[in-house]
DSSP file (Angstrom, degrees, kcal/mol; ACC not computed):
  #  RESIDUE AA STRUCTURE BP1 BP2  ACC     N-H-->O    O-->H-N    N-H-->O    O-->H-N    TCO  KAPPA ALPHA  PHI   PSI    X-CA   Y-CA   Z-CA
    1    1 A X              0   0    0      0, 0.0     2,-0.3     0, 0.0   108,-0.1   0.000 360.0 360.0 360.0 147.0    0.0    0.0    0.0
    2    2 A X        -     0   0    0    107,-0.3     2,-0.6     2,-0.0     9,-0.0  -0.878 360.0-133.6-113.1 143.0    1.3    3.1   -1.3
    3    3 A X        -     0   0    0     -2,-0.3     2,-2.1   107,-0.1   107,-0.1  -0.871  20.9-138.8-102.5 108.9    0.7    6.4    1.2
    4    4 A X        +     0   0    0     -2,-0.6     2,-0.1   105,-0.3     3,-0.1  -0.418  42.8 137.2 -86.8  91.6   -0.5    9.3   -0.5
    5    5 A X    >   -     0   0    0     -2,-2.1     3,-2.3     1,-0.1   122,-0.3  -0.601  56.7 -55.4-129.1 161.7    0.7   12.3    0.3
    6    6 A X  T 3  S+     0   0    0      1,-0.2   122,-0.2    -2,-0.1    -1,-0.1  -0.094 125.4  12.1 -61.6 142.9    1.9   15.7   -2.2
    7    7 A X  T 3  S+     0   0    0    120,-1.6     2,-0.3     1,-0.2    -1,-0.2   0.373  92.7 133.2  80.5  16.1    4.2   15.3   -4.6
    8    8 A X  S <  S-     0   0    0     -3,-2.3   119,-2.4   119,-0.2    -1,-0.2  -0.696  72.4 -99.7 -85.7 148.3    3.9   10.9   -4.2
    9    9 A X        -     0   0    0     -2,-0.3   118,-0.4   117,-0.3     2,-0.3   0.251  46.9 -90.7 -62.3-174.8    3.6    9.6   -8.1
   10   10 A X        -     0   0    0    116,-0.1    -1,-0.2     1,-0.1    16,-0.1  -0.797  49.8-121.7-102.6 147.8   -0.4    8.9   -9.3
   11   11 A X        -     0   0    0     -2,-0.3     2,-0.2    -3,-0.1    -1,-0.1  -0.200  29.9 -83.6 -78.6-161.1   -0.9    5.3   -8.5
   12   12 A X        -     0   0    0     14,-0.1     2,-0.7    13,-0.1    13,-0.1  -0.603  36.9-139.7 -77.8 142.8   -2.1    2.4  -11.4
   13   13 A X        +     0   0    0     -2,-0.2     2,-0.3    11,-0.1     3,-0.3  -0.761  54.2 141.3-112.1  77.0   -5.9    2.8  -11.5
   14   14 A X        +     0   0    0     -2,-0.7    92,-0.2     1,-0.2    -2,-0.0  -0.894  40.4  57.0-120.7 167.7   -6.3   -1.2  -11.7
   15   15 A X        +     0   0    0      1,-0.4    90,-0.4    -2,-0.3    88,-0.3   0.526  63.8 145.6  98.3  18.3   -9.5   -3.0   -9.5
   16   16 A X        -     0   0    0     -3,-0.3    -1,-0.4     1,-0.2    85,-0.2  -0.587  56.6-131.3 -77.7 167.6  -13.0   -1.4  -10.7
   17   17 A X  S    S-     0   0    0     83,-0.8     2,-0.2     1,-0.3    -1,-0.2   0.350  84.3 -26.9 -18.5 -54.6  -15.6   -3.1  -10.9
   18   18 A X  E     -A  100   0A   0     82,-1.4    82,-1.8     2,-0.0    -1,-0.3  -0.707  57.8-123.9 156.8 160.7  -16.1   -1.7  -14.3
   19   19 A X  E     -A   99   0A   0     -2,-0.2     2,-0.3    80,-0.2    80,-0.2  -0.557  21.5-163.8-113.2 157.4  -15.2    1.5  -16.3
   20   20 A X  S    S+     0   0    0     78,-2.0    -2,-0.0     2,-0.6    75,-0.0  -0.773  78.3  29.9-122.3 161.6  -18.1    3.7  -18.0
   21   21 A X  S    S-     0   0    0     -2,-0.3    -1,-0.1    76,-0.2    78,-0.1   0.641 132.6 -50.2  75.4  20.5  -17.1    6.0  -20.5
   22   22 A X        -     0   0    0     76,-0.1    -2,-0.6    -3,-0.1     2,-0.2  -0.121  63.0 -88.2 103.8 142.5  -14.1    4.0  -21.7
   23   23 A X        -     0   0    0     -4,-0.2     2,-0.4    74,-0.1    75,-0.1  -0.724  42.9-179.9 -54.5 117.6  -11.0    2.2  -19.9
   24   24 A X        -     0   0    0     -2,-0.2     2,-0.1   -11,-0.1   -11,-0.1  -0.978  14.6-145.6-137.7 157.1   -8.0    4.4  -19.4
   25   25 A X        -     0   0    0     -2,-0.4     4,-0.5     1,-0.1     3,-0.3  -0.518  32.7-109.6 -99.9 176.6   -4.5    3.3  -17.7
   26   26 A X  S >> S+     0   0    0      1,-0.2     3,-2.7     2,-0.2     4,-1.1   0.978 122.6  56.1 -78.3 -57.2   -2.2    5.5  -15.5
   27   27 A X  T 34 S+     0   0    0      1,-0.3     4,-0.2     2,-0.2    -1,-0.2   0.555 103.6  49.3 -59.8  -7.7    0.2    5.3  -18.7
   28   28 A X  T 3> S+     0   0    0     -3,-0.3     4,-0.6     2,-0.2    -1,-0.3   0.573 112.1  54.8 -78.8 -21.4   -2.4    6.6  -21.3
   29   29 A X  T <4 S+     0   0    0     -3,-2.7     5,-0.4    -4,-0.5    -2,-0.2   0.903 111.9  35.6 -67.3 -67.9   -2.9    9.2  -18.9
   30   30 A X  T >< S+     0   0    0     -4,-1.1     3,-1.3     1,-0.2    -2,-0.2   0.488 101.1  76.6 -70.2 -31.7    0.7   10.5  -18.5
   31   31 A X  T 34 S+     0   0    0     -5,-0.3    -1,-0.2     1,-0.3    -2,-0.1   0.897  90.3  49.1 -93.4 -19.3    1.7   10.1  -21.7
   32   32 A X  T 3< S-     0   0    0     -4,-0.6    -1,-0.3    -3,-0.1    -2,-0.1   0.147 102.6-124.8 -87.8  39.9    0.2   12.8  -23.2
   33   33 A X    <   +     0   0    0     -3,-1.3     2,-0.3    90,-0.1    90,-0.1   0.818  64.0 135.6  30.3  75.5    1.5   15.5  -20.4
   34   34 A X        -     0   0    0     -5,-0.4     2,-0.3    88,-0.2    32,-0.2  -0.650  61.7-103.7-136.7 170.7   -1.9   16.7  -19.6
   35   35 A X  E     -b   66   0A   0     30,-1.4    32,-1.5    -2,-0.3     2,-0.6  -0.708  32.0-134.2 -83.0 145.5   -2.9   17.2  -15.7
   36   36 A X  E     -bC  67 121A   0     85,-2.9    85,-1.7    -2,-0.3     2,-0.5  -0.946  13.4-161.7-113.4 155.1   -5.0   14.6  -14.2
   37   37 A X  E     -bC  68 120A   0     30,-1.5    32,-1.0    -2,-0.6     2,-0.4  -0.986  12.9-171.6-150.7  98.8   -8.2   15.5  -12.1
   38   38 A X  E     -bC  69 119A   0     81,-3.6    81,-1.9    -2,-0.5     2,-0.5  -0.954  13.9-171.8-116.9 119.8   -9.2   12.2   -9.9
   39   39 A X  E     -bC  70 118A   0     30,-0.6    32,-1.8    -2,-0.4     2,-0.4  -0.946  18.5-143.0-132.8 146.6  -12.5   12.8   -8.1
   40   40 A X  E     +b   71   0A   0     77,-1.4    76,-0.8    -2,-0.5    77,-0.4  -0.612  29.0 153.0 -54.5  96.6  -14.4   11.1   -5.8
   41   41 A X  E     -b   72   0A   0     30,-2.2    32,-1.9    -2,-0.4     2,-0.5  -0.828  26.0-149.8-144.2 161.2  -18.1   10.8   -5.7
   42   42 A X        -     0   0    0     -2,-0.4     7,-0.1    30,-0.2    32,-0.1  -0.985  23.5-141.3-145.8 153.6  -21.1    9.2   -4.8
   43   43 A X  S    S+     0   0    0     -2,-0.5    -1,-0.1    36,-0.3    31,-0.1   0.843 107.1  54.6 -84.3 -18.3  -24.7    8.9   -6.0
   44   44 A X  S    S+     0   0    0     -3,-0.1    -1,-0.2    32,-0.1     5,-0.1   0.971  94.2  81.7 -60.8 -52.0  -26.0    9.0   -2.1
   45   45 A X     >  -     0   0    0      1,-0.2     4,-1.9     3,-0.1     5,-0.4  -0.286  65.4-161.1 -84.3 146.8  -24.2   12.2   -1.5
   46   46 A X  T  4 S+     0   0    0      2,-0.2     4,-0.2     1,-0.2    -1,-0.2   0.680  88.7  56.9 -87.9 -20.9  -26.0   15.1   -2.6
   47   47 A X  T >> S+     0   0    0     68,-0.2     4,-4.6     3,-0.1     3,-0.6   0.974 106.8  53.0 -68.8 -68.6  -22.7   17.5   -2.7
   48   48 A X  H 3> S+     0   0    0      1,-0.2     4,-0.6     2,-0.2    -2,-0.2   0.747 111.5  40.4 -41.0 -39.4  -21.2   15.1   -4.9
   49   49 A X  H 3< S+     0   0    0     -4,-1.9     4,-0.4     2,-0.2    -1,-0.2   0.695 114.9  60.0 -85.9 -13.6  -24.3   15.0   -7.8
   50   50 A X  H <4 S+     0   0    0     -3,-0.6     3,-0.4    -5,-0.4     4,-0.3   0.878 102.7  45.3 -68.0 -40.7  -24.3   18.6   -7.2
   51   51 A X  H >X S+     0   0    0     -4,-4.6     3,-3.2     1,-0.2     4,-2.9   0.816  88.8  88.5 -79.0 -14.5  -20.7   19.1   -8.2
   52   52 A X  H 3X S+     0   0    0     -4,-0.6     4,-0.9     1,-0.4    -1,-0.2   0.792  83.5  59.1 -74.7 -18.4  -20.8   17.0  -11.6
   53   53 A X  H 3> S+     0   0    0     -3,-0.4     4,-1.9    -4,-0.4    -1,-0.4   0.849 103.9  48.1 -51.4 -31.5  -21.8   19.7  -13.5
   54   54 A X  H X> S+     0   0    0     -3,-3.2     4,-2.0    -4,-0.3     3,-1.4   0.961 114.4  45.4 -73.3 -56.9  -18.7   21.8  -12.5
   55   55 A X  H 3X S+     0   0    0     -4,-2.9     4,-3.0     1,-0.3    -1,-0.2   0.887 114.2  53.1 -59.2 -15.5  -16.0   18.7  -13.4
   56   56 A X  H 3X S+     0   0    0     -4,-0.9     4,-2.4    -5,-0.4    -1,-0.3   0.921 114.6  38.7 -85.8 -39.7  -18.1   18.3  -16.5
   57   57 A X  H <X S+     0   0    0     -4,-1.9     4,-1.8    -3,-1.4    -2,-0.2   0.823 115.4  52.9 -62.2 -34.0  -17.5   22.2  -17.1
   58   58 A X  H  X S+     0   0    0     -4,-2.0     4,-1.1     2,-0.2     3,-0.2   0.980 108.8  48.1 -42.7 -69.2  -14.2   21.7  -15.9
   59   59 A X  H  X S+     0   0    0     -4,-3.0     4,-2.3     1,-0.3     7,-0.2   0.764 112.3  49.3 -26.6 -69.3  -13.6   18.8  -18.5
   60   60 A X  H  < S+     0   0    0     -4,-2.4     3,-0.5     2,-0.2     4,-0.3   0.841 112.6  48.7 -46.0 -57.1  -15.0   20.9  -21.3
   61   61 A X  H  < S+     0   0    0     -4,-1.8     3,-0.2    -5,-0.2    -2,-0.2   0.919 124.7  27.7  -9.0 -92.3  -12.8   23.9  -20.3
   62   62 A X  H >X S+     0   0    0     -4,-1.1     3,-3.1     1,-0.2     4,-1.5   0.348  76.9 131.5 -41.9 -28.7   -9.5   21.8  -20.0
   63   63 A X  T 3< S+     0   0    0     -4,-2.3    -1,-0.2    -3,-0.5    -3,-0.1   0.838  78.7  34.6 -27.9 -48.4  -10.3   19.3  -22.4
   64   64 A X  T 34 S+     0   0    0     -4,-0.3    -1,-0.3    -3,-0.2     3,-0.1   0.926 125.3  42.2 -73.2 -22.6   -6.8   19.6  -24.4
   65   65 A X  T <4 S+     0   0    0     -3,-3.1   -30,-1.4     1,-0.2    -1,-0.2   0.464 117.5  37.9-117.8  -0.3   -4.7   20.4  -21.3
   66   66 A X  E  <  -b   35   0A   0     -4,-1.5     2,-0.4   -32,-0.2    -1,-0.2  -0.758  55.7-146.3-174.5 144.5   -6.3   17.8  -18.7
   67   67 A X  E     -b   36   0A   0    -32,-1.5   -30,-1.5    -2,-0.2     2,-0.2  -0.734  19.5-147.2-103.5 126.1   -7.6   14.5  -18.2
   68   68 A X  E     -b   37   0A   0     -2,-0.4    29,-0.6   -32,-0.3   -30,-0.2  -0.567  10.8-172.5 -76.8 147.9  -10.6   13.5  -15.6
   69   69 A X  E     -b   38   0A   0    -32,-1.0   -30,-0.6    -2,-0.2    30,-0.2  -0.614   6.1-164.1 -73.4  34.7  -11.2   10.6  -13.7
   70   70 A X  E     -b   39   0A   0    -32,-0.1    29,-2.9     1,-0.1     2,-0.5  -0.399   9.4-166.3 -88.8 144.7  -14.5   10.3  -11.8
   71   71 A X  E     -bd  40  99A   0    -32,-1.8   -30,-2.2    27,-0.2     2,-1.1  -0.933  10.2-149.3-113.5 104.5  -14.2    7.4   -9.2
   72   72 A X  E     -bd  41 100A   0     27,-5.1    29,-2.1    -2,-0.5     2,-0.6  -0.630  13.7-163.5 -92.3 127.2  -17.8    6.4   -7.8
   73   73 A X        -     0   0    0    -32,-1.9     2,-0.2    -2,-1.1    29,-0.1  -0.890  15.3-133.0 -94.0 106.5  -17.5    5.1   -4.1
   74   74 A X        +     0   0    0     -2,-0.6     3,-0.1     1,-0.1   -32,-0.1  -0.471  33.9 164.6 -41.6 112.7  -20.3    3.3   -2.7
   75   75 A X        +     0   0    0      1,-0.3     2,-0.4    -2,-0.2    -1,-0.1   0.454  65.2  38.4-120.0  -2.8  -21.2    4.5    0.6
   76   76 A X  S >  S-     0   0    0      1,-0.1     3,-9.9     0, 0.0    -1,-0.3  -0.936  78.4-112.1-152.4 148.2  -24.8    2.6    0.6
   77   77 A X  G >  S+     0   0    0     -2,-0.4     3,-0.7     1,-0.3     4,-0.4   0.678 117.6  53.2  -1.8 -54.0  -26.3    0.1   -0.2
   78   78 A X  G >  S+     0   0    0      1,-0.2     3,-0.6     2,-0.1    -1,-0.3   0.770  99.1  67.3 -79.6 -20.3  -28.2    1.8   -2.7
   79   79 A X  G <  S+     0   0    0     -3,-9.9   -36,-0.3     1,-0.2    -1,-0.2   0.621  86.1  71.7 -73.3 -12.2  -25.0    3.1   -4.3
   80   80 A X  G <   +     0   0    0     -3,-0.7     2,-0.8    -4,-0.2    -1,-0.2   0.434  64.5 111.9  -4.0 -56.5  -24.3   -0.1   -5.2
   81   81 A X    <>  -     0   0    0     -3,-0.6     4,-1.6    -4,-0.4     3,-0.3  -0.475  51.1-163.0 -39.1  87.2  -27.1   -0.3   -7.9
   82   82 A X  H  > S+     0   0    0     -2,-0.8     4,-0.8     1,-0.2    -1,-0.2   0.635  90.5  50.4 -79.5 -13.6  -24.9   -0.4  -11.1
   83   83 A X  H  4 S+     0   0    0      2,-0.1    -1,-0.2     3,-0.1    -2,-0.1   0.852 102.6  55.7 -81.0 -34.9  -28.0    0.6  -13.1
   84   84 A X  H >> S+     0   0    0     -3,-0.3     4,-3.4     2,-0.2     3,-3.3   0.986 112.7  45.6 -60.5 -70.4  -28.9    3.6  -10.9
   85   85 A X  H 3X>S+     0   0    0     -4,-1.6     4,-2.2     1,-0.3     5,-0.6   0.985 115.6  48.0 -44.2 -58.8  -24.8    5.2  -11.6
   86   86 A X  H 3<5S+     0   0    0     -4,-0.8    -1,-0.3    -5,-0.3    -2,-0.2   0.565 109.3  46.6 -76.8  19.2  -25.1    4.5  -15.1
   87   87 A X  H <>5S+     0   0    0     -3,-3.3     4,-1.7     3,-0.1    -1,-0.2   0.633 115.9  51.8-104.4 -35.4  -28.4    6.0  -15.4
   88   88 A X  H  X5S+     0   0    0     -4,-3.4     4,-2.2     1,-0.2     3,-0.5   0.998 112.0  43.1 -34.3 -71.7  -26.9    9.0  -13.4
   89   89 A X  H  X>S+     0   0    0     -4,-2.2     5,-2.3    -5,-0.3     4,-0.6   0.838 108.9  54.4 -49.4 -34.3  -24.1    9.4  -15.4
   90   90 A X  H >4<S+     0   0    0     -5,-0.6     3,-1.6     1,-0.2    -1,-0.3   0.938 109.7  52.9 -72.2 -46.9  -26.1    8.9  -18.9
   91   91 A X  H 3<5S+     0   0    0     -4,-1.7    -1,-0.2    -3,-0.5    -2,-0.2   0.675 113.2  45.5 -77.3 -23.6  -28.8   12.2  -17.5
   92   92 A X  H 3<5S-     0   0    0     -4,-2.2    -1,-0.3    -3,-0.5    -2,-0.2   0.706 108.1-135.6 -89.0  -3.7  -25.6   14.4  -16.9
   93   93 A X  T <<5 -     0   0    0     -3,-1.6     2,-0.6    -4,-0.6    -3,-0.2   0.768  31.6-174.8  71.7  34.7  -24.1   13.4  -20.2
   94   94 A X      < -     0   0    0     -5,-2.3    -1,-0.2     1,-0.1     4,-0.2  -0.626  20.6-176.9-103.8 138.5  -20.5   12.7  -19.0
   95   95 A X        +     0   0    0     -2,-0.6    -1,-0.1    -3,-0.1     2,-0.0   0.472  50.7  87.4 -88.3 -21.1  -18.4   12.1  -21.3
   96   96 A X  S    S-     0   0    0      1,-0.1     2,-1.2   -29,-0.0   -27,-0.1  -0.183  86.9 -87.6 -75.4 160.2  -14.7   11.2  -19.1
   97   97 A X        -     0   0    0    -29,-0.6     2,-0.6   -78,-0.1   -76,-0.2  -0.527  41.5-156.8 -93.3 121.0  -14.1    7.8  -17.9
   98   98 A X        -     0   0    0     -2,-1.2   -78,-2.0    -4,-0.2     2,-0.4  -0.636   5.3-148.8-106.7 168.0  -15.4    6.9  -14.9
   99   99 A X  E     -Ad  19  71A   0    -29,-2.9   -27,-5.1    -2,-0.6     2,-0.4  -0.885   8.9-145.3-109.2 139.7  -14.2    4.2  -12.7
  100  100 A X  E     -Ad  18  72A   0    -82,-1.8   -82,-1.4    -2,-0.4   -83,-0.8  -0.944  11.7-166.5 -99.2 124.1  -16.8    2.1  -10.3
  101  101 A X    >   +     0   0    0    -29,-2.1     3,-2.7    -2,-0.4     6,-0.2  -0.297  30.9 149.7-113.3  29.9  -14.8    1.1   -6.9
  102  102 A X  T 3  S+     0   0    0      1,-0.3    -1,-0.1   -84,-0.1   -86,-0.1   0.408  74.8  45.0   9.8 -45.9  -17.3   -1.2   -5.8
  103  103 A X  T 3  S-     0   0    0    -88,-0.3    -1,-0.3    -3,-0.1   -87,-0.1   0.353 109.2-126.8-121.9 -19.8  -14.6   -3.2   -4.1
  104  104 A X    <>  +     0   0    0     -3,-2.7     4,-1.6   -89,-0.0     5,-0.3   0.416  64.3 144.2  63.4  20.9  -13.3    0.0   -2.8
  105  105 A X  H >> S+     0   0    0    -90,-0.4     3,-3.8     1,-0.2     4,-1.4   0.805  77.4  34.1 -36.1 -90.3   -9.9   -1.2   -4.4
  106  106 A X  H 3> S+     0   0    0      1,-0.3     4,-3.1   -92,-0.2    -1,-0.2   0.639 112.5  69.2 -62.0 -52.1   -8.8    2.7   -5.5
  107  107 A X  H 34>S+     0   0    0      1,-0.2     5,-3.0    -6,-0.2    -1,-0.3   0.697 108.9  26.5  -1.0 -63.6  -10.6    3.7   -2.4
  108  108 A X  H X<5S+     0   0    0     -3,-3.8     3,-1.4    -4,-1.6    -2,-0.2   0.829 114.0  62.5 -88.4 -29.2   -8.1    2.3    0.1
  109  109 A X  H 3<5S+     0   0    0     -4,-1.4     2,-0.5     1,-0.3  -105,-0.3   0.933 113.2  34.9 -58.7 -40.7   -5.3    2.5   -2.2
  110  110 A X  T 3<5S-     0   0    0     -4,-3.1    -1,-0.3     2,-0.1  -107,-0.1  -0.695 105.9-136.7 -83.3  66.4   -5.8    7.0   -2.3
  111  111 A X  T < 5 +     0   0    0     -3,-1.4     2,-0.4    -2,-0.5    -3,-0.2   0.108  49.0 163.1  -7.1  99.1   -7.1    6.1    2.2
  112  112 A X      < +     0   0    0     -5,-3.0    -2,-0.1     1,-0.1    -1,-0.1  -0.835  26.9 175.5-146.8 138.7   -9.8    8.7    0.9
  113  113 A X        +     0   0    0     -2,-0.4     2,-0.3    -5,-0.0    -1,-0.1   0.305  55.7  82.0-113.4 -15.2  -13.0    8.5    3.6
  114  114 A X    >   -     0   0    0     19,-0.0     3,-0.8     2,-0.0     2,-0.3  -0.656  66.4-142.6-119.5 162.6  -14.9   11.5    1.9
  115  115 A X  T 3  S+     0   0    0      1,-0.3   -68,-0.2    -2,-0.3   -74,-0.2  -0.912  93.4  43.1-152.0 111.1  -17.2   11.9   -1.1
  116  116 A X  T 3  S+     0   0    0    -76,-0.8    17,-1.0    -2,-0.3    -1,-0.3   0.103  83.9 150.8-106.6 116.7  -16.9   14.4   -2.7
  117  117 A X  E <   - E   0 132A   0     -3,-0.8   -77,-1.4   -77,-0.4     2,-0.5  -0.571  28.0-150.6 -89.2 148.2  -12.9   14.3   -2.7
  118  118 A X  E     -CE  39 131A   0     13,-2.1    13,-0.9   -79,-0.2     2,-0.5  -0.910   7.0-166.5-141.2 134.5  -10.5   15.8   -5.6
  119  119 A X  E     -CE  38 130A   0    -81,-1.9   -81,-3.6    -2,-0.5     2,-0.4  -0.969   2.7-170.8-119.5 128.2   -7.0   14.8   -6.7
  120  120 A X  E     -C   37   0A   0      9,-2.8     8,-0.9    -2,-0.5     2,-0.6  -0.950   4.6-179.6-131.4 109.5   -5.1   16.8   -8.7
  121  121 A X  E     -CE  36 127A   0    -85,-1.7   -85,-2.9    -2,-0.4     6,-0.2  -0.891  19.4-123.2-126.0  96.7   -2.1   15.5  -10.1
  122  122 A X    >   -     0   0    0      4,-0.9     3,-1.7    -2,-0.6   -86,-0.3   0.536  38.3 -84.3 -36.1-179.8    0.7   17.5  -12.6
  123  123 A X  T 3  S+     0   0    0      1,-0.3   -90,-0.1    23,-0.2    -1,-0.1   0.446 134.4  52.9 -71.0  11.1    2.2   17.2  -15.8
  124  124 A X  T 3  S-     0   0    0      2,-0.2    -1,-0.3   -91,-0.1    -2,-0.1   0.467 118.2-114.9-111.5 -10.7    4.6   15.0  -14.2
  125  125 A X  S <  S+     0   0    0     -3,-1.7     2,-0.5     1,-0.3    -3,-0.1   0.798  70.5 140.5  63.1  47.5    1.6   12.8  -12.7
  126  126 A X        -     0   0    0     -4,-0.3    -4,-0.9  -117,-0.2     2,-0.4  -0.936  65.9-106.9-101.0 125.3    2.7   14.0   -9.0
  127  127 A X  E     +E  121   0A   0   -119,-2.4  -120,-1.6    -2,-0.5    -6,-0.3  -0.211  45.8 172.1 -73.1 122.0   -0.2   14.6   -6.7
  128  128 A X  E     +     0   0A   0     -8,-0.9     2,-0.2    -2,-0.4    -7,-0.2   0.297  59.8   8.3 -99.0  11.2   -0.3   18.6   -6.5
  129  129 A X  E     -     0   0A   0     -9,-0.1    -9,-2.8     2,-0.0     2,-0.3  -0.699  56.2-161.6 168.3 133.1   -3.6   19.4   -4.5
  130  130 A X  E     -E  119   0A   0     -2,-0.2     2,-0.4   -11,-0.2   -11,-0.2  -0.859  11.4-168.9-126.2-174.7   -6.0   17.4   -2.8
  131  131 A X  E     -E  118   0A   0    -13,-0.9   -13,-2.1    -2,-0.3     2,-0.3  -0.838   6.8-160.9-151.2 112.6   -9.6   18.7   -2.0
  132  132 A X  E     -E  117   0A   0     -2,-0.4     2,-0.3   -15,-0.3   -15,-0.2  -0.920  57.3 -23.4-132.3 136.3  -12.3   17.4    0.2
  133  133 A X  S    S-     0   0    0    -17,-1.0   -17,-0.2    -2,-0.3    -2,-0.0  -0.643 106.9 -11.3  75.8-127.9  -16.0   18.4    0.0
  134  134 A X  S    S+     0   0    0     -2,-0.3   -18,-0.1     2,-0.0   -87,-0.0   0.616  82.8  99.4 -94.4-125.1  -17.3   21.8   -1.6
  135  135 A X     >  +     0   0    0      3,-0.1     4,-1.2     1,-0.1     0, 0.0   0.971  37.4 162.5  72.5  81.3  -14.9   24.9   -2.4
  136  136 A X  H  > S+     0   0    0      1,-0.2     4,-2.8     2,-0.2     5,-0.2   0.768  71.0  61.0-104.4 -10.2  -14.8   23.9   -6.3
  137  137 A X  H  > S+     0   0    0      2,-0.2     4,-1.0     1,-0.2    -1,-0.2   0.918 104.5  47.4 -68.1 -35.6  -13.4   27.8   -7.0
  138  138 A X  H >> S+     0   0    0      1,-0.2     4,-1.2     2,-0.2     3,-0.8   0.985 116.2  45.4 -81.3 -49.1  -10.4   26.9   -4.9
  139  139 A X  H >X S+     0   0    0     -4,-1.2     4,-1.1     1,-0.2     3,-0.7   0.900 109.5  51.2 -54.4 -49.9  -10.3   23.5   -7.1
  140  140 A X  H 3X S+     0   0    0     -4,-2.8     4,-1.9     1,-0.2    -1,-0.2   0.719 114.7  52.7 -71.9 -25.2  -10.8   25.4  -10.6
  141  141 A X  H << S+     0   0    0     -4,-1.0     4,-0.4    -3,-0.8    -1,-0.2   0.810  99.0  53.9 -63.5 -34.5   -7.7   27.7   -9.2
  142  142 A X  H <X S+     0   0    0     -4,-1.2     4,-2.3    -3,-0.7    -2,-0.2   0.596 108.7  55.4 -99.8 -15.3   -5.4   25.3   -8.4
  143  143 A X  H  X S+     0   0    0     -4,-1.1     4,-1.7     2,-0.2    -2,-0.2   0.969 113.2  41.0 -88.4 -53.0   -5.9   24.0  -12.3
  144  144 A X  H  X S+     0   0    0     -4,-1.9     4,-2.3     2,-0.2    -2,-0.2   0.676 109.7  50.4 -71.9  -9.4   -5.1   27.0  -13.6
  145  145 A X  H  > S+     0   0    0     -4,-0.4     4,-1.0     2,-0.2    -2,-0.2   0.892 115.2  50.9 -79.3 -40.8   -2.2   27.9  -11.3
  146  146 A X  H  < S+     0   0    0     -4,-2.3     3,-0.4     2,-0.2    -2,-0.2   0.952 112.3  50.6 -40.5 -45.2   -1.2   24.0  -12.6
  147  147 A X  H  < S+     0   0    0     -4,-1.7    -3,-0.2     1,-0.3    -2,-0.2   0.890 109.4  48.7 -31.3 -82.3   -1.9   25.6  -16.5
  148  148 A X  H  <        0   0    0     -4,-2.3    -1,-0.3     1,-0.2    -2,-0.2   0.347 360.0 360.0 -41.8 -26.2    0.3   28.6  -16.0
  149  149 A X     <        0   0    0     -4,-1.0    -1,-0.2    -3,-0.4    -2,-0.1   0.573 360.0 360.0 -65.4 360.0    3.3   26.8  -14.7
């Protein structure tokens, strides 16, 4: 188990459950020097369905200069529902791949206990900012202070 703390590499995204939107590995990621944005969500929390319009705005924003992640974390029962997430996801239109952590592999591997949580990781795939809960202007800052570098 790898401890994740700033400036520790991005791990291998291997153990969903199953990918929507497409598969993608840490090295497809990385190899086009893009920033990566890994975020944390659940269809019980209401912050978390609240924000997927912003990472979708993000996405669209960024598209050419950084690559998203969404990682959905069960935290009931009912989150579980693999038809309920993918019916989410299909009514917001998102287009990034997300990963289902079912198993809560990715989960333990980032220790991250909150939903919605945000990892933001340079052109070097080093984690540079993490973000737990609301504040998504502090989050949309710290991607463009990444930009500018």
């Amino acid at each position: 188990m790898i401890k994740l703390e700033l400036y520790t590499p991005m791990p291998e995204l291997n153990g969903a459950t199953k990918w929507i939107n497409g598969k993608v590995t840490k090295k497809q990621l990385l190899t086009n020097k893009k920033l990566v944005l890994i975020h944390f969500w659940s269809l019980s929390s209401e912050l978390s369905v609240d924000n997927l319009p912003i990472i979708d705005r993000l996405h669209q924003s960024f598209t050419d200069l950084m690559n998203i992640i969404a990682v959905h974390m069960p935290q009931t029962e009912n989150d579980l529902d693999l038809t309920a997430v993918s019916e989410l996801i299909k009514s917001y239109q998102l287009s990034y791949p997300v990963y289902l952590d079912h198993q809560h592999y990715l989960t333990t591997l980032f220790e991250n206990q909150y939903v919605p949580s945000y990892y933001l990781f340079n052109l070097e795939g080093n984690l540079s900012h993490v973000q737990i809960g609301g504040g998504m202007k502090m989050l949309q800052k710290q991607v463009q202070t990444l930009i500018n570098k």
